[in-house]
C-alpha positions in Angstrom: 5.7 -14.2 13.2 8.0 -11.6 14.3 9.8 -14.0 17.3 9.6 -17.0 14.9 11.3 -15.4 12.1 13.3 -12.9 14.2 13.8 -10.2 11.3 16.7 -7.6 12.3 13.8 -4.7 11.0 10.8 -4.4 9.8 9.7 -1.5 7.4 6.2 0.3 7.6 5.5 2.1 4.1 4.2 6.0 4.2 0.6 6.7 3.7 0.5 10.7 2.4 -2.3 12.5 3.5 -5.2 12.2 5.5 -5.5 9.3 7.8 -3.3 7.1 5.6 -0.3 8.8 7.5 -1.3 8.4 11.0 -2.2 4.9 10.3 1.5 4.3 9.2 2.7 5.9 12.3 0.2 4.2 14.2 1.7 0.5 13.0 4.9 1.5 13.2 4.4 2.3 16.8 3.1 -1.1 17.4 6.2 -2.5 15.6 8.5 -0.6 18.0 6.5 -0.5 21.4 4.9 -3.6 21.6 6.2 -5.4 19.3 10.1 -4.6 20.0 11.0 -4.9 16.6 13.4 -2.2 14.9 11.0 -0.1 12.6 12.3 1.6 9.7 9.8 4.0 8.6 9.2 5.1 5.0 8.8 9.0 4.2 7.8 10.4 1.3 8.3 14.2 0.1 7.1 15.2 -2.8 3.7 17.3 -2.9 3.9 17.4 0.8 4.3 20.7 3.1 7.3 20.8 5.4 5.2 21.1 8.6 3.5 17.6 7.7 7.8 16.1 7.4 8.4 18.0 10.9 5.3 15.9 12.4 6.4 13.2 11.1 9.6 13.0 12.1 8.9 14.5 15.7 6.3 11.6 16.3 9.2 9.3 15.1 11.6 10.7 17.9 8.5 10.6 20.4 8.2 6.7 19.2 11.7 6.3 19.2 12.2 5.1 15.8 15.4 5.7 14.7 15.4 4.4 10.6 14.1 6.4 8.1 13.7 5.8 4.1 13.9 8.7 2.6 11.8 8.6 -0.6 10.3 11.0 -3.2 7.1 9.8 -3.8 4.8 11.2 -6.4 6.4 12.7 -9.4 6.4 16.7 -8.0 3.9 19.1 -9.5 5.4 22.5 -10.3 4.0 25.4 -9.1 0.7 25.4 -11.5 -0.1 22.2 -10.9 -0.4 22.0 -7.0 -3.8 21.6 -5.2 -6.0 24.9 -3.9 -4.3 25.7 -0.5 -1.3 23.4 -0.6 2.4 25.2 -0.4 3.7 26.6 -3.7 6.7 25.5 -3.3 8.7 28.3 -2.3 9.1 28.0 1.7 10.8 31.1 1.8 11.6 30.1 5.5 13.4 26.6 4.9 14.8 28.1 2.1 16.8 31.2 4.3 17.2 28.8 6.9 18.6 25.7 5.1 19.2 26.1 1.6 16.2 24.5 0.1 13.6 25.7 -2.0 11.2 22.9 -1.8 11.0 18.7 -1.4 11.3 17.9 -5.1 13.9 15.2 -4.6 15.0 12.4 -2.1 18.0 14.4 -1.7 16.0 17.7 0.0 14.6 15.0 2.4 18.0 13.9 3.2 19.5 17.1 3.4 16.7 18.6 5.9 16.6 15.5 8.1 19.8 16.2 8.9 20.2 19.8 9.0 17.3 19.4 11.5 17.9 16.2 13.1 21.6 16.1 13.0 22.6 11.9 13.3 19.5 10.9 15.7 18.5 9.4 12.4 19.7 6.5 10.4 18.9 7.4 6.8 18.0 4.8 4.0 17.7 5.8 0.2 16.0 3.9 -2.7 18.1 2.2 -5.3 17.2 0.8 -8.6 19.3 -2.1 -10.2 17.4 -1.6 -13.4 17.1 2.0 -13.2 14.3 4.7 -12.3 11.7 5.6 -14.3 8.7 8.1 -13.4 6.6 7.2 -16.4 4.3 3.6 -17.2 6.4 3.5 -20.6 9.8 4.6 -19.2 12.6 5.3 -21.7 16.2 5.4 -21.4 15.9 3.3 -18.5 20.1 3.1 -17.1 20.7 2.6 -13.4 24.0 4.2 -14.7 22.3 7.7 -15.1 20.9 7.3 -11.1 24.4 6.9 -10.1 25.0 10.7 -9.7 22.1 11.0 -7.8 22.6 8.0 -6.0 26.0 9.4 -4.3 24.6 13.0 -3.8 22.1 11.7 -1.6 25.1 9.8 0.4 27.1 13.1 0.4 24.4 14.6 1.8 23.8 12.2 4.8 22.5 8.8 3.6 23.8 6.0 5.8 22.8 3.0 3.6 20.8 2.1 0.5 17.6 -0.3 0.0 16.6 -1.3 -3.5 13.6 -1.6 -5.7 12.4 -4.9 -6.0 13.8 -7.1 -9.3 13.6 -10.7 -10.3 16.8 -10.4 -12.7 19.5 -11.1 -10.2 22.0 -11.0 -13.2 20.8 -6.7 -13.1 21.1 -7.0 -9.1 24.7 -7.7 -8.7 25.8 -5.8 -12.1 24.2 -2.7 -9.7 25.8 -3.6 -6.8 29.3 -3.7 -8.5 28.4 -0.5 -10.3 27.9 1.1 -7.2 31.2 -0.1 -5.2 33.0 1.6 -8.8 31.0 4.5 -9.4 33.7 7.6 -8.8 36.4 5.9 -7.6 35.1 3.3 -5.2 33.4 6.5 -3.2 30.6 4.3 -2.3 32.4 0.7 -2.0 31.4 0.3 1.6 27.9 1.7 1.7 25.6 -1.1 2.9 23.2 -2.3 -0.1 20.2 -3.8 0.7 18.4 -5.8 -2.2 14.9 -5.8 -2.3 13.0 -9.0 -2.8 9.4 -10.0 -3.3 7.8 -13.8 -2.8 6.0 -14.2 -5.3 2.4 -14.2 -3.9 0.5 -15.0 -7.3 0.5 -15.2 -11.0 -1.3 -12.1 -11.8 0.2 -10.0 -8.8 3.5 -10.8 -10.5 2.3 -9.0 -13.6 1.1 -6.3 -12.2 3.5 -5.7 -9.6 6.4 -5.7 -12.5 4.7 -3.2 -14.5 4.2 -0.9 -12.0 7.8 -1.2 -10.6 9.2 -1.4 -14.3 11.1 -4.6 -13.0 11.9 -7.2 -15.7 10.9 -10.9 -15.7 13.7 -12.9 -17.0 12.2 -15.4 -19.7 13.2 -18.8 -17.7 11.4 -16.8 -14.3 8.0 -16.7 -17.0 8.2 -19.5 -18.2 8.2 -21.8 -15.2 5.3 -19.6 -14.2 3.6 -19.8 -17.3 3.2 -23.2 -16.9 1.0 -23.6 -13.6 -0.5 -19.7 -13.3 -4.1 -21.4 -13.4 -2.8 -23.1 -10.0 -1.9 -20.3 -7.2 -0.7 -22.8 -4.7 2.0 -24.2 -7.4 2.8 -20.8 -8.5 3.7 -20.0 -4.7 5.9 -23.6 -4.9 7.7 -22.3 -7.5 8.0 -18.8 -6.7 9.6 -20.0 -3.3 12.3 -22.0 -5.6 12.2 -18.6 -7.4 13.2 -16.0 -4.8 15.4 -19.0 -3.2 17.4 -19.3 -6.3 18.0 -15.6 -6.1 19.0 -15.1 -2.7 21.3 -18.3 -2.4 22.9 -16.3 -5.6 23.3 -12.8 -4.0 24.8 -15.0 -0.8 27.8 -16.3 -2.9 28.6 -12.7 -4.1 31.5 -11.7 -2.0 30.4 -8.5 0.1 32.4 -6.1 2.0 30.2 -6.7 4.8 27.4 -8.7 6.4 24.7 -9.6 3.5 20.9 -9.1 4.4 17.8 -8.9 2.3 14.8 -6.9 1.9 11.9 -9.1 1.3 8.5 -6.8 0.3 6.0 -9.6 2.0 2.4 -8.0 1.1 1.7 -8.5 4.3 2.0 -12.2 3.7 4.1 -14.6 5.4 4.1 -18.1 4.6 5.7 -17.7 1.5 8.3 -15.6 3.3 8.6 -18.9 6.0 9.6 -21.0 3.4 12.3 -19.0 1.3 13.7 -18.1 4.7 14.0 -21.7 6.0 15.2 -22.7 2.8 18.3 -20.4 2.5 19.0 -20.8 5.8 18.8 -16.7 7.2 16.5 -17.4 10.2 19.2 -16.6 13.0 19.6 -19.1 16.0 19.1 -16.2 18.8 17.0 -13.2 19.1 19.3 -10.1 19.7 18.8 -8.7 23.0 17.0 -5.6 22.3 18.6 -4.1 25.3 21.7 -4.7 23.7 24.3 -1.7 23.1 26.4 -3.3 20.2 23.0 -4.4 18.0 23.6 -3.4 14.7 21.3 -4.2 11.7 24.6 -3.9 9.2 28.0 -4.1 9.8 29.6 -0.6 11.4 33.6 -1.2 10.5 33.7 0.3 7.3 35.6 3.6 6.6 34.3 6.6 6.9 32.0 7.6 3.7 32.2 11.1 2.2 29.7 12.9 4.5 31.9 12.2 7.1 29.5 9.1 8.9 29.8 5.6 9.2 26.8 3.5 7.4 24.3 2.1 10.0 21.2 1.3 11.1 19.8 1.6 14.2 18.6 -1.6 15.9 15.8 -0.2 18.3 16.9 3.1 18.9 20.8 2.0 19.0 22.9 3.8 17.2 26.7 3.3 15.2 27.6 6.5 13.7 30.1 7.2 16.4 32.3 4.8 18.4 30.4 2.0 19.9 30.8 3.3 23.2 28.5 6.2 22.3 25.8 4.2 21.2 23.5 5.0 23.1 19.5 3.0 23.1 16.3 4.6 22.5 15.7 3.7 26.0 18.3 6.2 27.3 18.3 8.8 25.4 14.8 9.4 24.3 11.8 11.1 26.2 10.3 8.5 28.6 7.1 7.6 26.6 9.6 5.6 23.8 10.5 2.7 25.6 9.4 -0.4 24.7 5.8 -1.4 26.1 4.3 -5.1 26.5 1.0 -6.3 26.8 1.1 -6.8 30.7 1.7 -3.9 32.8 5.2 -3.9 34.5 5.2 -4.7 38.3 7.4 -0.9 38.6 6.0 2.4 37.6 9.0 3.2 35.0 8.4 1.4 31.8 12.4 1.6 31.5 12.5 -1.4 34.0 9.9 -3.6 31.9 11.0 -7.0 30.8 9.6 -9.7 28.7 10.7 -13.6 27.5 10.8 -14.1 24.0 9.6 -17.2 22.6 12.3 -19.1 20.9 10.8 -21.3 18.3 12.9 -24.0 16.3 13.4 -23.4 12.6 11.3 -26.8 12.2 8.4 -24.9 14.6 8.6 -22.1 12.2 8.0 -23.7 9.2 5.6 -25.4 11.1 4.1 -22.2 11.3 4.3 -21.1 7.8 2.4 -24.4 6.5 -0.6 -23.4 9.0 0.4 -26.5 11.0 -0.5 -26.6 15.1 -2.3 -24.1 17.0 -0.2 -21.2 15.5 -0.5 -22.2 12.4 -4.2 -22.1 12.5 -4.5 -19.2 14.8 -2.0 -17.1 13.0 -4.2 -13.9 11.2 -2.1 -13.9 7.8 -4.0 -15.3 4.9 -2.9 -17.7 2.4 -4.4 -15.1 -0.8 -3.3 -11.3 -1.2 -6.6 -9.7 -1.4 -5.9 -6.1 -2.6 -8.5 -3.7 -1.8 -11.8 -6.0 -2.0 -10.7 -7.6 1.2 -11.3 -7.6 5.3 -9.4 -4.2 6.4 -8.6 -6.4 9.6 -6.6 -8.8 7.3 -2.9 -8.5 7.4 -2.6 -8.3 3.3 -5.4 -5.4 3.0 -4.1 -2.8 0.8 -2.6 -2.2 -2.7 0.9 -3.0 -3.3 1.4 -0.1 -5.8 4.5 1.7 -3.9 2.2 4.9 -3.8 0.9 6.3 -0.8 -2.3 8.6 -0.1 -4.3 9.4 -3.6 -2.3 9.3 -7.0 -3.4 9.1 -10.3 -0.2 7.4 -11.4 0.9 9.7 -14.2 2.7 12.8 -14.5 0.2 15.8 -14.6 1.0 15.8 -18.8 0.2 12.5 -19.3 -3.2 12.8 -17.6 -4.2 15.5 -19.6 -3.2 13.7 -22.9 -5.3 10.7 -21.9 -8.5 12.5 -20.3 -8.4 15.7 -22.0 -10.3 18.9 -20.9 -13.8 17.4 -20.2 -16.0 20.4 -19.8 -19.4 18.6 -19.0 -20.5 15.9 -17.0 -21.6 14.0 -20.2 -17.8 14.7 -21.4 -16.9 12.0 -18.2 -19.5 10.0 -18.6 -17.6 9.1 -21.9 -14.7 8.7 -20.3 -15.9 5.7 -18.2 -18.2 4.3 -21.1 -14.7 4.1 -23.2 -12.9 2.9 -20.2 -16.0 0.0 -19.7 -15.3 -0.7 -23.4 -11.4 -1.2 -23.0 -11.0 2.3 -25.5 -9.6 3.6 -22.8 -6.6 2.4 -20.8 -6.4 4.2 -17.6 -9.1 6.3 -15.4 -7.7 8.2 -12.6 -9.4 5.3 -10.5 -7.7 2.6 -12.3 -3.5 2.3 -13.8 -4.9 -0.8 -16.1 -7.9 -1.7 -18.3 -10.6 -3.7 -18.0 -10.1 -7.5 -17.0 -11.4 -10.3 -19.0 -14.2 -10.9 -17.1 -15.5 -7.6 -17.0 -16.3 -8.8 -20.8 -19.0 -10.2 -19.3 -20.6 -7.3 -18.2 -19.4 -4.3 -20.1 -23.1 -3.8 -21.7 -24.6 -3.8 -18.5 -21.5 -1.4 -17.2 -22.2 0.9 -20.4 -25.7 1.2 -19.8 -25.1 2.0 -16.2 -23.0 5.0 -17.6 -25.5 6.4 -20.6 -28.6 5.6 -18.8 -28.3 6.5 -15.4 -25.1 8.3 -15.3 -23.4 5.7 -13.1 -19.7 6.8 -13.4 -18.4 2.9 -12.5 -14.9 2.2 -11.1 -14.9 -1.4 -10.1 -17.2 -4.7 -10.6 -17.8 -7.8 -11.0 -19.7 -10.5 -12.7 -21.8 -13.2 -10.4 -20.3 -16.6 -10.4 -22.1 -20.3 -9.8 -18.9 -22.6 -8.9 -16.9 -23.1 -12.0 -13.6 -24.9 -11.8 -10.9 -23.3 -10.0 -8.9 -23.8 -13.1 -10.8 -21.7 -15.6 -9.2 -19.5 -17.5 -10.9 -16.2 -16.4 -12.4 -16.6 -13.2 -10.4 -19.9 -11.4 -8.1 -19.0 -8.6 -6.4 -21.3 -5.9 -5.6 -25.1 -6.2 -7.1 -27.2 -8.6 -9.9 -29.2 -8.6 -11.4 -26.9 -6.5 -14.7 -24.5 -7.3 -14.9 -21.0 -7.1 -18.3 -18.6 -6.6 -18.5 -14.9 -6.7 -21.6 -12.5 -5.8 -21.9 -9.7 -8.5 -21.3 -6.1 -7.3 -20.2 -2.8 -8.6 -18.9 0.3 -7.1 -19.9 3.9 -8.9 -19.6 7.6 -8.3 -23.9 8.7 -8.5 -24.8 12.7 -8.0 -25.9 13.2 -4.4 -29.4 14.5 -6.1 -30.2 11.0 -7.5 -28.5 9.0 -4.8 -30.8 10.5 -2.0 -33.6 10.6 -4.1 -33.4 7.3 -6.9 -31.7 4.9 -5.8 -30.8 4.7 -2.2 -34.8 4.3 -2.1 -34.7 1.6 -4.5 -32.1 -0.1 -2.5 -34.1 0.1 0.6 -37.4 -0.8 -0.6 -39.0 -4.2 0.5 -38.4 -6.0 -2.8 -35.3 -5.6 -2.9 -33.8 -4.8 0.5 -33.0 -8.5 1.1 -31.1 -9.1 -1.6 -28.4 -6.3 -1.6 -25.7 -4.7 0.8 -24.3 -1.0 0.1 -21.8 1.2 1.2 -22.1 5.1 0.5 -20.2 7.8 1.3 -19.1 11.0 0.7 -16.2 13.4 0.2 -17.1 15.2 3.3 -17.3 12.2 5.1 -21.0 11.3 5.3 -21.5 7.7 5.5 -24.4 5.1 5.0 -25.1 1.5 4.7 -27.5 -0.8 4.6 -27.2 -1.8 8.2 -28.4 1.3 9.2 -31.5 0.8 7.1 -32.0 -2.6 8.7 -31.8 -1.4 12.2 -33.4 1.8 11.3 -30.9 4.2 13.2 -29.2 7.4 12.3 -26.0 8.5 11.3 -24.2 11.3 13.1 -25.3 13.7 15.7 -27.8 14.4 13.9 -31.1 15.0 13.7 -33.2 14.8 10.6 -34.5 12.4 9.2 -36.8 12.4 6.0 -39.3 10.4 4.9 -39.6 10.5 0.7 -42.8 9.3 -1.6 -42.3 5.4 -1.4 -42.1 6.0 2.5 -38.3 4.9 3.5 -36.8 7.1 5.7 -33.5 8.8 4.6 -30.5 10.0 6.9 -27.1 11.7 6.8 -23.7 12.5 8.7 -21.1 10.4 10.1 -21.9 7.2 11.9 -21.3 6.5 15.3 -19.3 3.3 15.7 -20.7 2.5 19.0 -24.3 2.7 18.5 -24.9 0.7 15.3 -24.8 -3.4 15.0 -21.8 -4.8 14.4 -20.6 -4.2 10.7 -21.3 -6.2 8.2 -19.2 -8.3 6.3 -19.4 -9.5 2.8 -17.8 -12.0 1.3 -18.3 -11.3 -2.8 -15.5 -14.2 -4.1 -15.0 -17.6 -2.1 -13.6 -21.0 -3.2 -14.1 -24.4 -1.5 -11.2 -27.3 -2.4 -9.8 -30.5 -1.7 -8.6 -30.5 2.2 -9.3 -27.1 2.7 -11.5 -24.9 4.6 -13.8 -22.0 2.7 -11.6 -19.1 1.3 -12.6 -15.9 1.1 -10.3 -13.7 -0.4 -12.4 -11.0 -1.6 -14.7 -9.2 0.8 -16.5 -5.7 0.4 -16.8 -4.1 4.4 -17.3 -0.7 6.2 -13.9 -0.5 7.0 -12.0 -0.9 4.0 -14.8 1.0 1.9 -14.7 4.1 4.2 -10.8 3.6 3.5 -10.9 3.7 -0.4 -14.1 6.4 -0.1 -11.5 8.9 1.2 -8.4 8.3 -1.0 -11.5 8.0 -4.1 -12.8 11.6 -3.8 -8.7 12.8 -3.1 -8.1 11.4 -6.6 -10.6 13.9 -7.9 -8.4 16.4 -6.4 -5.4 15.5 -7.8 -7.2 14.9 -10.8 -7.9 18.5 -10.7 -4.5 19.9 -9.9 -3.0 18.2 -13.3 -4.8 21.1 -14.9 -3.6 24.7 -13.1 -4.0 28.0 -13.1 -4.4 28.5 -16.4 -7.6 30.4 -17.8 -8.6 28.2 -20.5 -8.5 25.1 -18.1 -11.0 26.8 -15.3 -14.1 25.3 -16.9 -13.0 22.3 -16.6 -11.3 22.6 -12.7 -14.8 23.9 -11.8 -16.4 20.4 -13.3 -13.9 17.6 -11.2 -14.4 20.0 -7.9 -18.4 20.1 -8.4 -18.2 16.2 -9.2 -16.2 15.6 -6.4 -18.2 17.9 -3.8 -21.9 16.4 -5.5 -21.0 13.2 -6.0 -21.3 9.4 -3.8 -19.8 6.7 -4.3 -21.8 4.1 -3.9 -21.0 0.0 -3.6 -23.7 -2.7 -4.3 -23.4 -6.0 -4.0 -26.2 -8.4 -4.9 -26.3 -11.9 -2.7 -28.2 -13.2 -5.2 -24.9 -14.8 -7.0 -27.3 -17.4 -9.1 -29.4 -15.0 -10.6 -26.5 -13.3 -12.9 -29.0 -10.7 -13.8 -30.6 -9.6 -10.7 -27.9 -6.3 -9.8 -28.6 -5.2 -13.2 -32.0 -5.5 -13.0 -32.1 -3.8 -9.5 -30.0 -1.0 -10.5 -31.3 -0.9 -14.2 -34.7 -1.1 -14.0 -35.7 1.4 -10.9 
């Protein structure tokens, strides 16, 4: 897809923490070494230490990626609200040294890339046509009261600005003439990049709007309204959609080249098709040895930090004359030139070509339809999958603009909606109100329950008072209804849609070793499940362990409790178990179209989510402090989250509605 649609830069979002960050460095290598493609690299700030920013930004250089999008991130705790062990916030260091106390804004990020940097970066900030807000239920809303902010952080070194997504294009080019105003016409020639995204399906539309605070204009809803039970039409018309909007934007006279932003999930066909339509596939692939690339237009005057506003197209940069530009290739340490898959006939990478295949614009949209062998071959799936889904698939992941653990709210808003639970039967009503939709938000989940979770909230509750089952996510089982039903249909229509029922809870490592991971593995009902379990330390287990009978881990114990399974723990060693399993727990089968299986539950993606799952307790932690009278309950979320598995079960059995229940109920 990157030589068919021949984007002038891609953009790899910022995972903080853990191993979400060196996966985002990790693909944006691959965009920029093998792939050849420009990589602009999202960086967050907020709640992060300045020696993780200085990695970051060194691997960039080592890389040799040369965009950066500056970002906050998470709403900043204060000082009494950060994690055990993490900075206070006062780096008296960066602070004698450069003037700033801590990352609490984009702006510090800005600032201290270039203080540090000096112009080997291209610097990108956020912008919001419909305004920021921190909070689910933001108020007083204005892009006007950004503005301010918005030309500090171009003061202090930002070379061009990328916004927030919106559907309102009205909002969009009110912004964008806001901006080129704002103070006098400071910022008049700053490129602006808008920020669209395809619209992959009904009820990512929904979602993905309240998260971003975005509005949907009434004539946008209302065409949707009218086939949401059909995802394939609501991809038709969300192409017209975004189309509409773009073709828009295009007649709005700019001071420079116009280019868009398009947030793809990870999903392309859609993206095919607007860019076919309006007509912004280019005829040629840029030379990527080429000096004068530039991903925006470089004659503009000079700004008021003294720069002119660039990108840089593979390590090429246009802050100074172009006859200074100087390539990745040349002025970076050896390891950040490009690399291809075969190795070059010379030693020095420098000297490595490759031939770029040239597709047609009708061979693209060939492509995007899933027509001829790279159609069928391509890996991109037709259905966003969110978490449930193959790890290996391009649109695994959330699309919720966070990265590492969050809980979403500010640290006083989590307190106002959990409270100060001092016992474990204190969160076990948490998650029974949640179940019961009492209860809006967990720390695992921004939204309430969906409406077919209806169909098993009593089962859910007793999971909760019963067994003290803390669940986070589930299903119902589901026998091939129509795909247009109102609660569980997805995809064309007259198709028929089947799930397998599952459910995915926290269980104290006491009961898990001793209750049900037993129960799980005993001969009755061994056949019909598959688990994941794992956790916060990293222990992991799964049922294919159990069916091969290995061990985790370098380890070295194994147990053998009453009912005579054996029992293990540690980490797993990828290359002496069977090949992982796979579960598909929601597929669909439709006229003229292979099996779909959007939803899958595997190793990969669970191990994933265990990780960032026992973070949130963390974070859920920091929101209360240092404060006395808030240490009973710190000590509670930090024994749960050290004593605690999470555990996911799915049953295979998906036309016995009862059996998981039963299973998990009854043992």
């Amino acid at each position: 897809m990157s030589r068919a649609f021949r984007p002038l830069f891609v953009t790899v979002t910022w995972g903080a923490g853990g191993s979400t960050s060196s996966k985002s460095l990790e693909l944006a290598e691959i965009c920029q070494r093998q792939l050849g493609l420009t990589t602009c690299l999202h960086l967050t700030c907020t709640n992060m230490s300045k020696e993780v920013v200085d990695e970051a930004l060194e691997e960039c250089k080592a890389l040799g990626i040369r965009n950066i999008l500056a970002l906050r991130g998470d709403p900043p705790r204060g000082d009494e609200y950060r994690l055990e062990g993490e900075p206070n916030g006062r780096d008296e260091q960066m602070q004698e040294e450069h003037g700033v106390e801590e990352f609490v804004w984009a702006a510090d990020l800005v600032r201290y890339i270039r203080k540090m940097h000096g112009d080997y970066f291209c610097i990108g900030v956020a912008g919001y046509p419909e305004g920021h807000a921190d909070e689910s239920h933001p108020t007083n809303q204005d892009p006007r009261h950004d503005l301010p902010y918005l030309l500090e952080k171009v003061k202090l070194g930002a070379d061009f600005i990328m916004t927030q997504l919106f559907y309102d294009e009205d909002a969009y080019i009110k912004y964008e003439q806001m901006v080129r105003e704002y103070d006098g016409g400071v910022l008049k020639d700053i490129p602006i990049i808008p920020g669209l995204m395809p619209i992959q399906s009904y009820q990512i539309l929904k979602r993905t709007t309240k998260l971003s605070h975005a509005r949907l204009p009434a004539d946008i809803l209302g065409r949707l309204e009218g086939v949401k039970g059909d995802d394939d039409e609501v991809k038709r018309v969300g192409v017209d959609v975004i189309g509409e909007i773009v073709e828009r934007i295009k007649a709005v006279k700019s001071n420079g080249p116009r280019g868009f932003h398009f947030y793809t999930l990870n999903l392309e066909k859609a993206v095919g098709f607007i860019l076919e339509r309006c007509h912004l596939i280019p005829l040629s692939t840029p030379s990527i040895n080429t000096d004068d690339d530039s991903a925006i237009d470089d004659s503009h005057p000079s700004l008021p930090n003294g720069t002119e506003p660039s990108t840089l197209t593979n390590g090429t940069s246009s802050k100074q004359d172009a006859r200074r530009r100087l390539s990745s290739r040349r002025r970076s340490s050896p390891h950040n030139h490009l690399t291809i898959d075969e190795p070059p006939t010379s030693p020095s990478l420098s000297t490595a070509t490759t031939t770029h295949f040239e597709p047609s614009p009708a061979t693209t949209l060939a492509i995007s339809q899933g027509i001829g062998s790279l159609g069928r071959e391509a890996t991109w799936d037709d259905y966003p999958n969110g978490r449930f889904g193959d790890a290996r698939s391009p649109a695994f992941g959330e699309i919720d603009g966070y990265g590492g653990p969050t809980l979403h709210v500010s640290p006083s808003t989590a307190r106002q909606l959990w409270g100060l639970p001092t016992t474990k039967r204190d969160i076990s009503t948490l998650f029974r109100r949640h179940v019961m939709g009492e209860l809006d938000k967990l720390p695992w989940s921004e939204d309430g329950i969906n409406e077919e979770t209806s169909f098993i909230k009593e089962e859910l509750k007793r999971l909760i008072e019963e067994k003290g089952y803390w669940s986070i996510a589930s299903q119902p089982a589901v026998d091939g209804l129509p795909s247009a039903d109102p609660i569980f249909g997805w995809g064309p229509k007259n198709g028929f849609v089947f799930q397998k029922a599952f459910v995915e809870f926290f269980i104290s490592a006491s009961d898990w070793q001793t209750v049900l991971r037993p129960r799980l593995s005993s001969p009755d009902v061994a056949a019909d499940v598959s688990w994941y379990a794992g956790d916060s330390s990293g222990d992991f287990e799964s049922s294919s362990d159990v069916l091969v009978g290995i061990t985790t881990s370098n380890l070295v114990n194994s147990n053998t409790n009453p009912n005579g399974t054996a029992t293990w723990s540690g980490h797993s060693h990828q290359d002496t178990r069977q090949e992982q399993q796979v579960n598909a727990v929601t597929w669909g089968v439709f006229p003229s179209k292979e099996i779909l299986t959007p939803t899958i539950v595997e190793e990969v993606s669970f191990r994933a989510w265990c990780e960032e799952a026992f973070g949130i307790w963390a974070e859920w932690e920091a929101v209360y402090g240092s404060q006395q009278e808030h240490s009973r309950t710190k000590s509670l979320l930090r024994e749960c989250r050290e004593g605690y598995w999470l555990v996911n079960v799915i049953c295979h059995r998906y036309r016995e509605p009862g059996r998981l229940w039963e299973i998990l109920l009854l043992g």
